[in-house]
C-alpha positions as CSV (number, residue, x, y, z in Angstrom):
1,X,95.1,96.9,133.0
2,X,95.5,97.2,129.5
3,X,98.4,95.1,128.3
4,X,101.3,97.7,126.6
5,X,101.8,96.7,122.9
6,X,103.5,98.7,120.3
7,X,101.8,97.9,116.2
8,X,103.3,98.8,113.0
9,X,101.4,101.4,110.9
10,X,100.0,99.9,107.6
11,X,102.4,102.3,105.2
12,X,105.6,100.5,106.8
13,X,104.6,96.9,105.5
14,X,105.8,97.7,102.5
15,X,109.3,98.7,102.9
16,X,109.4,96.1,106.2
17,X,108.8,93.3,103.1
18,X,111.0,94.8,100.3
19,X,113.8,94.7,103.0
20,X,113.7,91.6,104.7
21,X,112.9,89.4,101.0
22,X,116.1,91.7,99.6
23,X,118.5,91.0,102.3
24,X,116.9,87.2,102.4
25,X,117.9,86.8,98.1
26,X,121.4,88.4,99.1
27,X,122.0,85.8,101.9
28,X,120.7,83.1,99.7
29,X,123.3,84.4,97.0
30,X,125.9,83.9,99.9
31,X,126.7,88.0,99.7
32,X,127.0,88.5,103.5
33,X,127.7,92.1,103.5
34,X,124.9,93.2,101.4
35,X,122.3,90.7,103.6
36,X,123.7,92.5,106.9
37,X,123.0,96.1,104.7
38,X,119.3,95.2,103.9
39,X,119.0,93.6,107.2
40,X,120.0,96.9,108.9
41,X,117.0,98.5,106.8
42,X,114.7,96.7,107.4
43,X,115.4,96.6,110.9
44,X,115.0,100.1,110.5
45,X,111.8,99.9,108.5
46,X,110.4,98.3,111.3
47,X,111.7,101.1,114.4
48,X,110.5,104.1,112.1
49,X,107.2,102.8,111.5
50,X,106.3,101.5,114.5
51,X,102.7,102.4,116.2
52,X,102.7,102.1,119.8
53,X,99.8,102.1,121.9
54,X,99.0,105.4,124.3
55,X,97.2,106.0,127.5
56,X,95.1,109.6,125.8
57,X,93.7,111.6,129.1
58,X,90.2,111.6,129.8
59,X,90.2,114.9,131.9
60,X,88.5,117.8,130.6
61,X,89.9,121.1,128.8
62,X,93.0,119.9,127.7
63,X,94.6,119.0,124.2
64,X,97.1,116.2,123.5
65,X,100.3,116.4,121.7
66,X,99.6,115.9,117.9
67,X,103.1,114.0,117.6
68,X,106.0,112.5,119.1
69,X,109.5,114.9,119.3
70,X,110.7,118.1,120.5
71,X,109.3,121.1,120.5
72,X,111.0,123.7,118.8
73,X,108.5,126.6,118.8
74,X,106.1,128.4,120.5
75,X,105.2,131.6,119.0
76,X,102.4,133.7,117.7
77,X,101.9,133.4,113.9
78,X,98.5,133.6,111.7
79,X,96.6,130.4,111.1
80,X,97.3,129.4,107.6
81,X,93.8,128.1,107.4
82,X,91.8,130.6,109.0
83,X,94.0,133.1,108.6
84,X,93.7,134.5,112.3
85,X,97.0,135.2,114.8
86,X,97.1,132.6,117.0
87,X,99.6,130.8,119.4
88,X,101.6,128.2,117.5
89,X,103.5,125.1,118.7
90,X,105.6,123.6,116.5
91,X,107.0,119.9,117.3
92,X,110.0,118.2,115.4
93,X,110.1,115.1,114.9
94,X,113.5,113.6,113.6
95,X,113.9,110.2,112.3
96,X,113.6,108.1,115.0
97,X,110.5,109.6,116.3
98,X,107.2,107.8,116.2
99,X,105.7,109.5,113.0
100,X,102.0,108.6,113.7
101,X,100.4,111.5,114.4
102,X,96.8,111.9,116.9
103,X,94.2,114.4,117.1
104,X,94.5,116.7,120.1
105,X,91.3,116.8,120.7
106,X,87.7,115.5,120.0
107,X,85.7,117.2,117.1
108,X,85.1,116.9,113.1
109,X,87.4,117.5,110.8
110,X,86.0,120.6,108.8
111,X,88.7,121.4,106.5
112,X,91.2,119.7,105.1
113,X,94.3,122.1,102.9
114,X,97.3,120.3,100.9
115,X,100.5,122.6,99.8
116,X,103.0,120.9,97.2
117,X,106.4,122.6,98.3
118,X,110.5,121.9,98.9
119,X,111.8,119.9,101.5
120,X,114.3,122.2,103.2
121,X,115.1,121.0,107.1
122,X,111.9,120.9,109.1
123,X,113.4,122.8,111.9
124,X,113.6,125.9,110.3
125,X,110.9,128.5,110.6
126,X,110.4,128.6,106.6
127,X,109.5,125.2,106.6
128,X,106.2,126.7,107.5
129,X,105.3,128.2,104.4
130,X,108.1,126.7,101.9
131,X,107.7,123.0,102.2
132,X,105.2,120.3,101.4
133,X,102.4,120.2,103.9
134,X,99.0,119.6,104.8
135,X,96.6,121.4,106.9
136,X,93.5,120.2,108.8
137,X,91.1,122.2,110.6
138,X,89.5,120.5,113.5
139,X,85.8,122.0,115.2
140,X,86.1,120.7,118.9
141,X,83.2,119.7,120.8
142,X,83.4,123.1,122.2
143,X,83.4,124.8,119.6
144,X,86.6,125.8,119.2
145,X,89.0,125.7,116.0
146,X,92.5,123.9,116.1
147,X,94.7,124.1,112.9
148,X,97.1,120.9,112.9
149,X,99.7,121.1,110.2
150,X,101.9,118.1,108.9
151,X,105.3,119.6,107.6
152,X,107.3,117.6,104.9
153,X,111.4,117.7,106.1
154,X,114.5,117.0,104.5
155,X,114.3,113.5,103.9
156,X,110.7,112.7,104.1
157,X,108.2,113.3,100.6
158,X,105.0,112.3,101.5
159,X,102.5,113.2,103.8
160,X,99.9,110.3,104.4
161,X,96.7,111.7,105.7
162,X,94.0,109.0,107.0
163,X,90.4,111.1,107.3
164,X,88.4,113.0,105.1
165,X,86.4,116.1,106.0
166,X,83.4,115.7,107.7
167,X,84.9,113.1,109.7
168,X,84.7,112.8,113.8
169,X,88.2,112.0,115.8
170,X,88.4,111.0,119.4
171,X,91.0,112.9,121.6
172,X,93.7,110.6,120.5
173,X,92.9,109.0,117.9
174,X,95.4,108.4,114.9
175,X,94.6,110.9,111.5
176,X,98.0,110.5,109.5
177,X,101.6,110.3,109.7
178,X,104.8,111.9,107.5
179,X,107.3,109.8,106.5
180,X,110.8,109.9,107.9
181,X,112.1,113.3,109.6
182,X,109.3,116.4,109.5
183,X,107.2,118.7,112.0
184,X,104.1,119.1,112.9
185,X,102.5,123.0,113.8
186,X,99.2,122.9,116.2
187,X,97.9,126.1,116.2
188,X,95.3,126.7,119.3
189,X,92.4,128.7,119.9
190,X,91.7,131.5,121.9
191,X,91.0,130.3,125.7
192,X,93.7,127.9,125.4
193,X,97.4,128.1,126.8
194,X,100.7,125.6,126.2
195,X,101.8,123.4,128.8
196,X,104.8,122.5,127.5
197,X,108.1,124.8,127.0
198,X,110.6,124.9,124.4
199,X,112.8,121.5,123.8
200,X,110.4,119.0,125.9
201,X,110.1,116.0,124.6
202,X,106.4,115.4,124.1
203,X,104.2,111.8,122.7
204,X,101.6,111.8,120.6
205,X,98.0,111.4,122.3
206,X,99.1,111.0,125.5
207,X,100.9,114.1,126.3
208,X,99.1,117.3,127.5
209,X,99.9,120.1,125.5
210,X,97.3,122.9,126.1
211,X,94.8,123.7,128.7
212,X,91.6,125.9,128.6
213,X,92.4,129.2,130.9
């Protein structure tokens, strides 16, 4: 059995260390009320960019959930990359998700789009198109094309994305994360159905959201 541990992501470090060194200098100063205020941060610091550990599924025909949160959509919109209609689920994650986000399935990364843009509430549906975002288009070991989106939100402004094209993922595997309160759209391809419904609470890489017909 593989032991359950839970990481912090490498972009957290720094804010984790500004934190705890300012609210150690404001203890040292003997200023208790700003120490508790910087210790609060970084205690924060350390919940928001935690990385926990999942157990992905192995089984066949299936995609995972590209992020941790609610989802808040399921519609059929056109791909911004591809520009075909497709079914779209959209998950929210607010700021006490895990923001690490995981490929849904194997395959290479073939395209990769960035979008400067606003940073109205993720939630809402012109998010999609008016905020910062970044686009990756994903070639399964099918052959199939998934189009996973990361959406800026209200707070967050910057989008950290991990691979380059041409690279492979595992089912799984970690490719980015946005930083505090955003969305993330998978858009699936034909053959492919969602398993989840509108406000489940779904994890990143471990669960199952879409399976082949």
């Amino acid at each position: 059995m593989r032991p359950a541990s839970c990481g912090i992501t490498p972009e957290g470090w720094p804010t984790i260390g500004i934190t705890a060194l300012t609210a150690l200098v404001f203890a040292c100063l003997d200023w208790p009320v700003p120490a508790v205020l910087a210790l609060a941060l970084c205690w924060f610091a350390f919940h928001f960019f935690r990385d926990p550990e999942r157990v992905v599924p192995t089984a066949p025909g299936l995609a995972v959930s590209p992020a941790d949160g609610r989802v808040v959509r399921i519609e059929r919109k056109p791909d911004p990359l591809t520009g075909e209609e497709r079914t779209c689920v959209s998950i929210f994650m607010n700021v006490f998700s895990v923001h690490v986000n995981r490929s849904p399935v194997s395959g290479v990364v073939e395209q990769i789009r960035y979008w400067p843009g606003t940073f109205v509430n993720a939630a809402y549906d012109k998010a999609a198109t008016d905020n910062e975002r970044c686009g990756y288009l994903l070639r399964g070991e099918d052959g199939a094309a998934w189009t996973m989106v990361q959406i800026a939100g209200l707070i967050a402004r910057r989008i950290v994305c991990r691979v380059s094209e041409g690279d492979a993922l595992e089912r799984g595997q970690r490719y980015g994360m946005i930083r505090f309160g955003s969305r993330v759209d998978l858009y699936l391809p034909e053959g492919y159905v969602p398993s989840v419904s509108i406000g489940e609470q779904v994890f990143a890489g471990q669960s199952t959201l879409a399976t082949r017909n």
